[in-house]
Biopython code that builds the backbone (N, CA, C, O; Angstrom):
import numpy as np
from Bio.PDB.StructureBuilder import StructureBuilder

atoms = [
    (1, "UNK", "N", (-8.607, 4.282, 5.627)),
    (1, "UNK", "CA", (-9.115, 4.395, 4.285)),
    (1, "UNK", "C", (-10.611, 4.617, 4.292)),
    (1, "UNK", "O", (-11.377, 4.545, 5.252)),
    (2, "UNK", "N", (-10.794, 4.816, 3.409)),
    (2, "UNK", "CA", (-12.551, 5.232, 3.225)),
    (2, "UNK", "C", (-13.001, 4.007, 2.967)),
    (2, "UNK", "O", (-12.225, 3.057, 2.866)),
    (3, "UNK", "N", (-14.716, 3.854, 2.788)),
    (3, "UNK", "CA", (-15.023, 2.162, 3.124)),
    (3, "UNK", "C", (-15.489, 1.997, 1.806)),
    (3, "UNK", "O", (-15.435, 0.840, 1.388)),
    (4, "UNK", "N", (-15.949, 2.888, 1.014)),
    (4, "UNK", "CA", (-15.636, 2.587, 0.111)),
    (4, "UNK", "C", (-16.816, 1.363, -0.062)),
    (4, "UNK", "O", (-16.501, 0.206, -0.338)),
    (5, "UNK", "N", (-18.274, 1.822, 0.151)),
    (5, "UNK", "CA", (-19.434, 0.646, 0.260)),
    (5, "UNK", "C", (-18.874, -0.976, 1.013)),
    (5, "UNK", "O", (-19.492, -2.017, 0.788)),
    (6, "UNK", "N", (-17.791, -0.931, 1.788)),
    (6, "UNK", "CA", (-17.147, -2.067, 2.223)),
    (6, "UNK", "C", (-17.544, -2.188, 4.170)),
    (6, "UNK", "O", (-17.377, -1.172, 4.845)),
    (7, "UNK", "N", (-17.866, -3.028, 4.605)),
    (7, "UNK", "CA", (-17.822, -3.047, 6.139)),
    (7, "UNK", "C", (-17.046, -2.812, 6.679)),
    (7, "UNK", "O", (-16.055, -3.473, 6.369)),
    (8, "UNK", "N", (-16.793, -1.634, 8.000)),
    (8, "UNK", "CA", (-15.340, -1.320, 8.331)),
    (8, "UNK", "C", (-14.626, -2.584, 8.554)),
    (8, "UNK", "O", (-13.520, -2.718, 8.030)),
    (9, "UNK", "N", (-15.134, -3.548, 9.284)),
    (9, "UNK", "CA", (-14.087, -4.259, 9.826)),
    (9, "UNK", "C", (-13.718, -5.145, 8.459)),
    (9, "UNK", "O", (-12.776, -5.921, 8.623)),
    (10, "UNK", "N", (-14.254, -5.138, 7.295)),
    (10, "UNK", "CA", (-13.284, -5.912, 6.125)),
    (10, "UNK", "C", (-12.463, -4.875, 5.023)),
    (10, "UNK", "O", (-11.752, -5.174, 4.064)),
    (11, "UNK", "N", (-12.923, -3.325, 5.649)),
    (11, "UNK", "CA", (-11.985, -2.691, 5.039)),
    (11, "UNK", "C", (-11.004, -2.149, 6.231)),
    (11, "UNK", "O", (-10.127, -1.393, 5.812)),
    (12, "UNK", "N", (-10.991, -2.361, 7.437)),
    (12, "UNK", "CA", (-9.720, -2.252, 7.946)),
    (12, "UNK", "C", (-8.473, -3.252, 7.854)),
    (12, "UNK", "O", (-7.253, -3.104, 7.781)),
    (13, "UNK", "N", (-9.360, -4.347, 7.894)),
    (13, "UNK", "CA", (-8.358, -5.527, 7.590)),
    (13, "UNK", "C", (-7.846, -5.512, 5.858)),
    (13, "UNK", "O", (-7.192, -6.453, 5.409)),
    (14, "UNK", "N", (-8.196, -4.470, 5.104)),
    (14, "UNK", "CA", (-7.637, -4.290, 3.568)),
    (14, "UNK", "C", (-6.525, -3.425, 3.692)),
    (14, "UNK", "O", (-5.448, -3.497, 3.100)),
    (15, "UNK", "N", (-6.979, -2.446, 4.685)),
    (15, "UNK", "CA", (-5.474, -1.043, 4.757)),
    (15, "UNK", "C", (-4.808, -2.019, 5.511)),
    (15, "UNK", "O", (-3.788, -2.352, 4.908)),
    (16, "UNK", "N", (-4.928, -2.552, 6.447)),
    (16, "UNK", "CA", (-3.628, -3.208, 7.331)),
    (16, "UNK", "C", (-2.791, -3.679, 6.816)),
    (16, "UNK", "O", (-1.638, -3.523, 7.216)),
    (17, "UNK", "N", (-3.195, -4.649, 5.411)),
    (17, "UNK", "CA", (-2.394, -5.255, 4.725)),
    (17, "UNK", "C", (-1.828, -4.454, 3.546)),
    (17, "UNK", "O", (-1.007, -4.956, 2.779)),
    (18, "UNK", "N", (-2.201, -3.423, 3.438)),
    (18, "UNK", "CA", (-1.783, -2.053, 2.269)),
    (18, "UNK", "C", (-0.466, -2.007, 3.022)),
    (18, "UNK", "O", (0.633, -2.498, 2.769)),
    (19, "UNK", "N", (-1.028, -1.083, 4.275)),
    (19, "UNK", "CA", (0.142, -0.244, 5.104)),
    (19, "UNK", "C", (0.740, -0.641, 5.718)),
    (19, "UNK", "O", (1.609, 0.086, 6.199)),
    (20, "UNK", "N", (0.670, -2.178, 6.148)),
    (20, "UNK", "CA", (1.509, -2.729, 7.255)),
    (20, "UNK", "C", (2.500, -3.491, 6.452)),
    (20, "UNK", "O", (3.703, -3.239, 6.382)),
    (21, "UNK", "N", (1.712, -4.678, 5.714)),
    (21, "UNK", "CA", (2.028, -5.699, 5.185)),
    (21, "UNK", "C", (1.656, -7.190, 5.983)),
    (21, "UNK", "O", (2.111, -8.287, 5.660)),
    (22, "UNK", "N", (0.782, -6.935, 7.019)),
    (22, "UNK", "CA", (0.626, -8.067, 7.499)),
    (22, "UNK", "C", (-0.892, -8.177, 7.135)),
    (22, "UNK", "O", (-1.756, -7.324, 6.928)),
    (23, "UNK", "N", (-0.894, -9.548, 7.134)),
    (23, "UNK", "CA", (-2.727, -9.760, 7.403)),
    (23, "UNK", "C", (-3.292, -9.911, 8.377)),
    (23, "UNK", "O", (-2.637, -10.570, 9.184)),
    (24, "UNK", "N", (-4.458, -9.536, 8.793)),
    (24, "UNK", "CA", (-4.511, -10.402, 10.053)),
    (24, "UNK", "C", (-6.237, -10.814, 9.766)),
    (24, "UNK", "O", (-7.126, -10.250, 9.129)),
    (25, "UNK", "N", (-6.202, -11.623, 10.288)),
    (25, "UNK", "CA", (-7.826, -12.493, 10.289)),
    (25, "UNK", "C", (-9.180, -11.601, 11.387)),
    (25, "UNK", "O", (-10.386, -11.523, 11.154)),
    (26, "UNK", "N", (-8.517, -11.125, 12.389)),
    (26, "UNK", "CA", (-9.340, -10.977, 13.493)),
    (26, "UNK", "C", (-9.027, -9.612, 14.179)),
    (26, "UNK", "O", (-7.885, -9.163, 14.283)),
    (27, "UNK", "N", (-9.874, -9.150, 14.522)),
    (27, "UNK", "CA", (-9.852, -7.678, 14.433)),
    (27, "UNK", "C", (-10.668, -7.213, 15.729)),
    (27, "UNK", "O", (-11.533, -8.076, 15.876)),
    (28, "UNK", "N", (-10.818, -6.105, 16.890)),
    (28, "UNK", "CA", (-11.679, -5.955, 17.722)),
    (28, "UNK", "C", (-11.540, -4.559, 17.874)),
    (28, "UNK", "O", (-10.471, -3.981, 18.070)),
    (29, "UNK", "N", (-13.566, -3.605, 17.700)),
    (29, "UNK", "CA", (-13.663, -2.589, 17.452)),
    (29, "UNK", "C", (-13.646, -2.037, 18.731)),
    (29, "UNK", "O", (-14.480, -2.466, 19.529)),
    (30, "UNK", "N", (-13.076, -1.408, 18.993)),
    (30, "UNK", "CA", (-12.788, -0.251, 20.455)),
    (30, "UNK", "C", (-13.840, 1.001, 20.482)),
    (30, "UNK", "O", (-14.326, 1.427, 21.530)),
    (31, "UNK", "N", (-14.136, 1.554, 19.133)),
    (31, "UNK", "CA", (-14.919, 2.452, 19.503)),
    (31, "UNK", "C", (-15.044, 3.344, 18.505)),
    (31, "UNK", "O", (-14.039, 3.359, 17.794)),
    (32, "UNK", "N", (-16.349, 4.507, 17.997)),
    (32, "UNK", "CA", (-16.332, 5.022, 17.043)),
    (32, "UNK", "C", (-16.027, 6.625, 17.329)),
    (32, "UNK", "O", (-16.194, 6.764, 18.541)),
    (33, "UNK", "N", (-15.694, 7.760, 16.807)),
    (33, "UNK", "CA", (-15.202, 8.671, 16.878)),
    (33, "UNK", "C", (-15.566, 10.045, 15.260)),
    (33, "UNK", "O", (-15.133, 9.938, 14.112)),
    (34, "UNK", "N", (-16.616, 11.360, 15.932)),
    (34, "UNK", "CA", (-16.703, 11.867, 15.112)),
    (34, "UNK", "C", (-14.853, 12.869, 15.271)),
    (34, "UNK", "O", (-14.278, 12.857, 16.359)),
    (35, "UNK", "N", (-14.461, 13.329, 14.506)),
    (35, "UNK", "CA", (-12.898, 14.244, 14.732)),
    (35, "UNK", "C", (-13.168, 15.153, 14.911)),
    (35, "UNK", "O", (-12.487, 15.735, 15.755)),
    (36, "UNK", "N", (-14.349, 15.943, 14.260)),
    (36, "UNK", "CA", (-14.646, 17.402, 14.095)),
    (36, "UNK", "C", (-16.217, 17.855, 13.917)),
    (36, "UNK", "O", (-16.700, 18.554, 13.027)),
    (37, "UNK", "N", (-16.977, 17.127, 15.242)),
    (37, "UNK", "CA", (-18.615, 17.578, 15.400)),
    (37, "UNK", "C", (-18.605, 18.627, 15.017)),
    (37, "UNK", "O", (-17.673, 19.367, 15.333)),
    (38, "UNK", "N", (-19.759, 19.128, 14.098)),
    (38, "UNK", "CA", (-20.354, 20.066, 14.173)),
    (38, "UNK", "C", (-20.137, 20.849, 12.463)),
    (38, "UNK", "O", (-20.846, 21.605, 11.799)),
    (39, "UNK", "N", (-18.738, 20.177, 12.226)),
    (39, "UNK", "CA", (-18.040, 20.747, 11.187)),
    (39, "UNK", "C", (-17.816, 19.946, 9.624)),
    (39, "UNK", "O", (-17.884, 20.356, 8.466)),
    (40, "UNK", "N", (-17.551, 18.756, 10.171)),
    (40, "UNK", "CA", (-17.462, 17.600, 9.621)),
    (40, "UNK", "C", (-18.203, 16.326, 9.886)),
    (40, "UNK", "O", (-17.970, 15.970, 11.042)),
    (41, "UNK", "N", (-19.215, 15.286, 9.099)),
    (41, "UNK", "CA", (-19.777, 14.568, 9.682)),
    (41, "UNK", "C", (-19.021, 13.015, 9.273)),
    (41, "UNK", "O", (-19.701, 11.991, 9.330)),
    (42, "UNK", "N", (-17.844, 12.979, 8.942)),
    (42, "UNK", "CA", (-16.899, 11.943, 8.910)),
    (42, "UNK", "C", (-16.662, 11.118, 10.134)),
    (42, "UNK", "O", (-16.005, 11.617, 11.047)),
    (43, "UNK", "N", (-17.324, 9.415, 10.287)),
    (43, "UNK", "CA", (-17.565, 8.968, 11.240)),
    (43, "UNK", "C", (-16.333, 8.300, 11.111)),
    (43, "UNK", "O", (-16.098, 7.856, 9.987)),
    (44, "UNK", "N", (-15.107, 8.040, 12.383)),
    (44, "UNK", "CA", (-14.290, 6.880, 12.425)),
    (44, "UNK", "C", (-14.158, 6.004, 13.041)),
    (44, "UNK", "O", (-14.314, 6.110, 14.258)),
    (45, "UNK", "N", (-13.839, 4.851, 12.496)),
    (45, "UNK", "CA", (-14.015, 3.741, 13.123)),
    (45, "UNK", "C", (-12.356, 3.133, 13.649)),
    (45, "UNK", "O", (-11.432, 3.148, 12.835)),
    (46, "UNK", "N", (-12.222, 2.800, 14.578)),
    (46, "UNK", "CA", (-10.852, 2.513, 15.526)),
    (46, "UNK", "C", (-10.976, 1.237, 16.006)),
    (46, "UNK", "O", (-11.736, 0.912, 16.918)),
    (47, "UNK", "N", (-9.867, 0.140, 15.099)),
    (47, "UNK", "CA", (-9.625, -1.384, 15.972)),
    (47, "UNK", "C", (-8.663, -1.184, 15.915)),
    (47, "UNK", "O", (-7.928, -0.419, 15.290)),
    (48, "UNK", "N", (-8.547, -2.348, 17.035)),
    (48, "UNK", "CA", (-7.288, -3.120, 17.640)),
    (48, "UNK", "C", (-7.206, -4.436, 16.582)),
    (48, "UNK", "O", (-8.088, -4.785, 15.797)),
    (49, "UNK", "N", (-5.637, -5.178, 16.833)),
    (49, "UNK", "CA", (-5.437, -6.358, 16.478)),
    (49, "UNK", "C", (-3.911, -7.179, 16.802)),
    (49, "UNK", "O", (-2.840, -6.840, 17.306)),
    (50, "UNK", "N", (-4.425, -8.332, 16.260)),
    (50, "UNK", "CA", (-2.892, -8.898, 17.114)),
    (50, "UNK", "C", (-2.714, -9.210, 15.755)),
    (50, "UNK", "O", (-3.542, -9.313, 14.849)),
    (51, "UNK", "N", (-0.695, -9.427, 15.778)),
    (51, "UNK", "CA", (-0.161, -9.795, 14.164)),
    (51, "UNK", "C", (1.301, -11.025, 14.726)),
    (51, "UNK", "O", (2.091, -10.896, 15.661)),
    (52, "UNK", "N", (1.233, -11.598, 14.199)),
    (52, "UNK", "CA", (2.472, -12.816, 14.276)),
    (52, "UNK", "C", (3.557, -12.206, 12.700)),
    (52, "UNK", "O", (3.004, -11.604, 11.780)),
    (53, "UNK", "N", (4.984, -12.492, 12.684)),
    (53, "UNK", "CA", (6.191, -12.454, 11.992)),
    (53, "UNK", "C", (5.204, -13.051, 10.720)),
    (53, "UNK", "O", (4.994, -12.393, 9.701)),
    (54, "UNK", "N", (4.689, -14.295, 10.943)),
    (54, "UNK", "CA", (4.525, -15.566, 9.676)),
    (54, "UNK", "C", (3.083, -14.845, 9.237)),
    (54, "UNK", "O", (2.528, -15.494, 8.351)),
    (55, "UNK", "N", (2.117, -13.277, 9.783)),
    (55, "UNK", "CA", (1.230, -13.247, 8.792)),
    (55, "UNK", "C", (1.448, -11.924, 8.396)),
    (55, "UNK", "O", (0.747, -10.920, 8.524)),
    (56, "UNK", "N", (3.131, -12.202, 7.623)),
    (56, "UNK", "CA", (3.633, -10.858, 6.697)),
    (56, "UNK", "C", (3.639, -11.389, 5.624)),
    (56, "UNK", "O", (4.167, -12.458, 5.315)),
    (57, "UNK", "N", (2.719, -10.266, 4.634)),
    (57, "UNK", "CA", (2.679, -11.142, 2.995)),
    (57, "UNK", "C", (3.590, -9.870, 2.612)),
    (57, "UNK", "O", (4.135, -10.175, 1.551)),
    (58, "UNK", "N", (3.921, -8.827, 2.926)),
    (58, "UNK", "CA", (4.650, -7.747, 1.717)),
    (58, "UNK", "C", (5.145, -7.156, 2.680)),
    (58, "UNK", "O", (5.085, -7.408, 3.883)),
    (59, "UNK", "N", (5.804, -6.094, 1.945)),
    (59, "UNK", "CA", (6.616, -4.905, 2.382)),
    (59, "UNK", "C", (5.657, -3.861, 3.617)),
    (59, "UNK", "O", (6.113, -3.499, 4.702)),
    (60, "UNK", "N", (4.079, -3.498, 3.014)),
    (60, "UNK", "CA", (3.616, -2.600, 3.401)),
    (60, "UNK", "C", (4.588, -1.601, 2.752)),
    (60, "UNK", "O", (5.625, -1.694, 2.094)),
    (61, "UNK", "N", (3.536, -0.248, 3.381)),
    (61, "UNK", "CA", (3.898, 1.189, 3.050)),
    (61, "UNK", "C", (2.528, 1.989, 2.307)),
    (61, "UNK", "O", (2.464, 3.216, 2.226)),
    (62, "UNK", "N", (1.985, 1.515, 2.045)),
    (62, "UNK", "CA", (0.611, 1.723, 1.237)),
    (62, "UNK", "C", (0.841, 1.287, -0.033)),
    (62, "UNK", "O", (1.526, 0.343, -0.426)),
    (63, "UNK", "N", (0.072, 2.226, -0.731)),
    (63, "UNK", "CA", (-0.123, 2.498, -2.564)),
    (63, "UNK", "C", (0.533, 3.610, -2.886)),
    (63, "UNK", "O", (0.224, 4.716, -2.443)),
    (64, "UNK", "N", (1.848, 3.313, -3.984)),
    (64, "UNK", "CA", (1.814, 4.154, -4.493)),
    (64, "UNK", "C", (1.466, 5.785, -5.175)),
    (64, "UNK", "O", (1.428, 7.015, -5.124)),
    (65, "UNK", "N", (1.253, 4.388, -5.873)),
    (65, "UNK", "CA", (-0.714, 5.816, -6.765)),
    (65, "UNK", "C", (-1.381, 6.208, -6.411)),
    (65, "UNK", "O", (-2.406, 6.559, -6.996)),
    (66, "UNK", "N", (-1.074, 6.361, -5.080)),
    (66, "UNK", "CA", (-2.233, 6.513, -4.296)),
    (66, "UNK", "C", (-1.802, 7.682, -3.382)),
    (66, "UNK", "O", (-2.538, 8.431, -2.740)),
    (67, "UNK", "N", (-0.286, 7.682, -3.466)),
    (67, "UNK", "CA", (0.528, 8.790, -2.560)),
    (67, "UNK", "C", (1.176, 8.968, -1.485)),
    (67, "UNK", "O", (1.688, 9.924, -0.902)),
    (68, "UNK", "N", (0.978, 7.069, -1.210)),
    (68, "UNK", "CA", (0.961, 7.359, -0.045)),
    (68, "UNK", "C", (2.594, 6.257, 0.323)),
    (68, "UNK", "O", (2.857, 5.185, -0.222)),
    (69, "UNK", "N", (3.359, 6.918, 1.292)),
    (69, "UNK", "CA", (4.125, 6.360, 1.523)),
    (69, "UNK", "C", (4.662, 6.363, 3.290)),
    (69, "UNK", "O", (5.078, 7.165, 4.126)),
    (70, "UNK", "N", (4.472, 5.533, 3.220)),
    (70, "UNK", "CA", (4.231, 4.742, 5.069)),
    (70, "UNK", "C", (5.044, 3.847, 5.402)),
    (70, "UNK", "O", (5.105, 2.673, 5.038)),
    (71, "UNK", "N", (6.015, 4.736, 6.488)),
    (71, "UNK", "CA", (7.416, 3.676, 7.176)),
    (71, "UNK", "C", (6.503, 3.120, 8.572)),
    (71, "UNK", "O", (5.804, 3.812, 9.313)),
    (72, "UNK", "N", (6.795, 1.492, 8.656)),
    (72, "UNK", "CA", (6.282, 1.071, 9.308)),
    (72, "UNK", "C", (7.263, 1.163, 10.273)),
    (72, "UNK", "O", (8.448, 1.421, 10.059)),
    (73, "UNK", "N", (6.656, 0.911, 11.523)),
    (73, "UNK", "CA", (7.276, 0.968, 13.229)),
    (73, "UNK", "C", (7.038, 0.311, 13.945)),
    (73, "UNK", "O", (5.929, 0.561, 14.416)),
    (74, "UNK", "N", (7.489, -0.483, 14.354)),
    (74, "UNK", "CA", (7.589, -1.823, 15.433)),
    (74, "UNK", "C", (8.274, -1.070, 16.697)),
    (74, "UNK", "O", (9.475, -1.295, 16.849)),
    (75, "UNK", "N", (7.541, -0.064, 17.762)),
    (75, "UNK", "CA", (7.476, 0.152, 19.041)),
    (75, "UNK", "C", (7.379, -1.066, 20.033)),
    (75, "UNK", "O", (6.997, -2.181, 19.680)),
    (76, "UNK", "N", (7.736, -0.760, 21.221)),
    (76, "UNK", "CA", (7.352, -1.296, 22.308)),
    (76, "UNK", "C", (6.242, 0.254, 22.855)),
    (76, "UNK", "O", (6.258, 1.402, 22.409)),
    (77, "UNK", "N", (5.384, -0.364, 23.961)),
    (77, "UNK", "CA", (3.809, 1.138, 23.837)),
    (77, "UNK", "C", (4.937, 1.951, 24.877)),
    (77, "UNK", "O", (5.059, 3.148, 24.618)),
    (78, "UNK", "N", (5.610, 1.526, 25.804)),
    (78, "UNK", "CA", (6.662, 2.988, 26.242)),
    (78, "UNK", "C", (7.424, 3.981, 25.673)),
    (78, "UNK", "O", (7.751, 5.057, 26.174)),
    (79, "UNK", "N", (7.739, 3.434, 24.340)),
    (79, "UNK", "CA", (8.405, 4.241, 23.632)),
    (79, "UNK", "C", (7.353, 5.026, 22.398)),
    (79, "UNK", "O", (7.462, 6.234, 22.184)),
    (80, "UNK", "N", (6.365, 4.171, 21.662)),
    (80, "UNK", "CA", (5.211, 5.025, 21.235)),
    (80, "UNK", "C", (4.758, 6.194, 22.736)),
    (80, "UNK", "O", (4.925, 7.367, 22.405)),
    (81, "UNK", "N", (4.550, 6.128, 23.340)),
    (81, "UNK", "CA", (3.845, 6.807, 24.168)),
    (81, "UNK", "C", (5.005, 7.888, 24.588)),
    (81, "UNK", "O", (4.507, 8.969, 24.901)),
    (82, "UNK", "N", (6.475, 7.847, 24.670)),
    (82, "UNK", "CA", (7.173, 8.640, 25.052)),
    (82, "UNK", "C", (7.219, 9.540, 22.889)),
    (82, "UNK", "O", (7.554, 10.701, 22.656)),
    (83, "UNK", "N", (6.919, 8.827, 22.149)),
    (83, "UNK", "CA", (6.845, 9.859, 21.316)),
    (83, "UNK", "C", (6.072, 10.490, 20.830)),
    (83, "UNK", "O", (6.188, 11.103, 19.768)),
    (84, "UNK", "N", (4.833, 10.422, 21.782)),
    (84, "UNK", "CA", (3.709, 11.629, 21.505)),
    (84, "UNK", "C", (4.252, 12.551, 22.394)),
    (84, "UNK", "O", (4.624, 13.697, 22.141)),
    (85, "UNK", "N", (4.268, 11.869, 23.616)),
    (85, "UNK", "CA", (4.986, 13.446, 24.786)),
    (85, "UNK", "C", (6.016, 14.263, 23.782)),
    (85, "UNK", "O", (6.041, 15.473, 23.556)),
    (86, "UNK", "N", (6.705, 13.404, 23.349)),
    (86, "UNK", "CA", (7.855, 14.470, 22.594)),
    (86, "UNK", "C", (7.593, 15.034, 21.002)),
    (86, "UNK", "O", (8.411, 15.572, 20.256)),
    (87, "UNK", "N", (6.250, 14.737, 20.770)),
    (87, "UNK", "CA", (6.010, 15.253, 19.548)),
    (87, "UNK", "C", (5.789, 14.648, 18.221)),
    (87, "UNK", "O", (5.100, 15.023, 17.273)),
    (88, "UNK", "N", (6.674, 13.442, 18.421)),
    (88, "UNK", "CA", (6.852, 12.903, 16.988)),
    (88, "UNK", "C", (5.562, 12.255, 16.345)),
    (88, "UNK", "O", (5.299, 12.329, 15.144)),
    (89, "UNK", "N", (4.745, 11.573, 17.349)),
    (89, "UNK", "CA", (3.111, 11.135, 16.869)),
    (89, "UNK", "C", (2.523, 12.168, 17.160)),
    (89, "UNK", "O", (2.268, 12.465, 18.327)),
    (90, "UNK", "N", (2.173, 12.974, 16.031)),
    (90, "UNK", "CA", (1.223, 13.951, 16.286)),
    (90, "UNK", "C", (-0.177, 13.849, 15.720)),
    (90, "UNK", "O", (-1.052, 14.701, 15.873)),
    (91, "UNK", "N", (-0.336, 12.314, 14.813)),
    (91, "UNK", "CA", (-1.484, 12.262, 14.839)),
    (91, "UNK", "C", (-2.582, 11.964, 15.328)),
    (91, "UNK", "O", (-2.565, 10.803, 15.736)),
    (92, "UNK", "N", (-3.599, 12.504, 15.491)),
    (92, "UNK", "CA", (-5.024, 12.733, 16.397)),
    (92, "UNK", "C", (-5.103, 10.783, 16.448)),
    (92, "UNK", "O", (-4.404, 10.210, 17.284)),
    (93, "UNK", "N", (-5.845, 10.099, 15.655)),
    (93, "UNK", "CA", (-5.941, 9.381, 15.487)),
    (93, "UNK", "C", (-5.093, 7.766, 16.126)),
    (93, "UNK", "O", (-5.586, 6.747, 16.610)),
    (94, "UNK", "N", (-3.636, 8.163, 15.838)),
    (94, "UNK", "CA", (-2.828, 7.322, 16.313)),
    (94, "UNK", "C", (-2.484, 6.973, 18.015)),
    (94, "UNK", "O", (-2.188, 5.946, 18.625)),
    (95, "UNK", "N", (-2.689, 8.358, 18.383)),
    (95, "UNK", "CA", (-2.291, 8.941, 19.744)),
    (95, "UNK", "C", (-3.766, 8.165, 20.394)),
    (95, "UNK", "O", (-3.798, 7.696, 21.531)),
    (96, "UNK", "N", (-4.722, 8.145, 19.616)),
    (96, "UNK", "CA", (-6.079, 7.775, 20.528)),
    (96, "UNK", "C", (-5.493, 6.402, 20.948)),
    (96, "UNK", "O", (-5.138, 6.037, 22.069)),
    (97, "UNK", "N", (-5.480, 5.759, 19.817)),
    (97, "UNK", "CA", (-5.435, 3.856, 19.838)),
    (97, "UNK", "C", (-4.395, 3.799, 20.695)),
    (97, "UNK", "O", (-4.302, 2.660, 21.153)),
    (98, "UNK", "N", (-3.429, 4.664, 21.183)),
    (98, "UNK", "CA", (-1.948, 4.046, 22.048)),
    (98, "UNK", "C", (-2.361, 4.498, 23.196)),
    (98, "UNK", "O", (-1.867, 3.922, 24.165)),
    (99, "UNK", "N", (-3.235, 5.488, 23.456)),
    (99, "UNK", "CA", (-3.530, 5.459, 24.800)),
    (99, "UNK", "C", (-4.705, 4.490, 25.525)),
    (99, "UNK", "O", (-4.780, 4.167, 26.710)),
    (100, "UNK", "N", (-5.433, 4.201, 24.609)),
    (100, "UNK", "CA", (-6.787, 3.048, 24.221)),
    (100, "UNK", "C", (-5.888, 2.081, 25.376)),
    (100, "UNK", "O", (-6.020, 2.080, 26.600)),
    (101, "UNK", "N", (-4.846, 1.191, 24.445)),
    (101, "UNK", "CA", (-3.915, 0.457, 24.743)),
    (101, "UNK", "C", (-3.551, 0.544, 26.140)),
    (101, "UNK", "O", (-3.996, -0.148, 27.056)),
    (102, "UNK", "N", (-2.469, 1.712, 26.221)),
    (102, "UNK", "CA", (-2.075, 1.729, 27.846)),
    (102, "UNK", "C", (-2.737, 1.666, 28.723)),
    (102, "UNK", "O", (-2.430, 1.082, 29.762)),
    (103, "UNK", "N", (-4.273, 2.507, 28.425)),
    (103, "UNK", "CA", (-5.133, 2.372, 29.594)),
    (103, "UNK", "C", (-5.735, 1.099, 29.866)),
    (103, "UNK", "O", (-6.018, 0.800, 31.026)),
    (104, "UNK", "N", (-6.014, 0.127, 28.669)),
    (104, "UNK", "CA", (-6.723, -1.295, 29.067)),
    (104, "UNK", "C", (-5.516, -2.596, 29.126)),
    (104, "UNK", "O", (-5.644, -3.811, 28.976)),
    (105, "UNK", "N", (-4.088, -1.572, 29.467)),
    (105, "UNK", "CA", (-2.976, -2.429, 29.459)),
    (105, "UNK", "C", (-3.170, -3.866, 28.369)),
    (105, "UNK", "O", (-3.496, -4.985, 28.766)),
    (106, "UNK", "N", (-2.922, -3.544, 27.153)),
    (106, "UNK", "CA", (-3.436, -4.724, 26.558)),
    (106, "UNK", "C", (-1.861, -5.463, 25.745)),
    (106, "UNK", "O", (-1.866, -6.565, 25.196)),
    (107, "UNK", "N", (-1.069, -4.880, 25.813)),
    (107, "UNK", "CA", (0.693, -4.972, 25.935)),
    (107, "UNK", "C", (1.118, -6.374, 26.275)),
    (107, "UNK", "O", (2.312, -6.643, 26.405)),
]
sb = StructureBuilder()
sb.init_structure("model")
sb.init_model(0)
sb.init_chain("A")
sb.init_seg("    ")
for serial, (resi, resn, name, xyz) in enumerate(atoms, 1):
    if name == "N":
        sb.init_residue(resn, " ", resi, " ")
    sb.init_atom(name, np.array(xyz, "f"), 0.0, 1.0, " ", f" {name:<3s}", serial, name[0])
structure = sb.get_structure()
């Protein structure tokens, strides 16, 4: 989400609980990322986090009104990672954080 005059790390922890449905308290930044130097000066910001069953307040999926509609996925990282090879995560973004993951084995 955009920050929206908000600090990333208290507006990441706002989408998590949009799109996931979980909350989580604690959050750790991995690293920042322009997508498209030169073209675009949209800076992103990429954490990690850990989530327990008991800190699910909702459904997730996003906002509505907002357009947005988001099936959540509870992977194990072999099977995320076997579905970028095969296509199905094709987003730039997502594909970063799962390889982030495998490489600092954090699983």
């Amino acid at each position: 989400g955009l920050l929206d005059n908000m600090a990333p790390e208290k507006r990441i922890k706002a989408e998590v609980e949009e799109e996931t449905g979980y909350q989580i308290d604690q959050v750790e930044k991995v690293f920042e990322a322009f997508m498209s130097p030169g073209s675009v000066t949209e800076k992103l910001y990429f954490y990690i986090a850990e989530y327990h069953a008991g800190d699910r307040t909702g459904a997730g999926g996003g906002i509505e009104a907002e357009g947005e509609d988001i099936e959540v996925l509870e992977w194990p990282i072999e099977q995320a990672l076997r579905a970028v090879d095969d296509g199905i995560i094709v987003d730039g973004k997502t594909i970063m954080l799962l390889y982030h993951v495998a490489l600092k084995k954090i699983v």
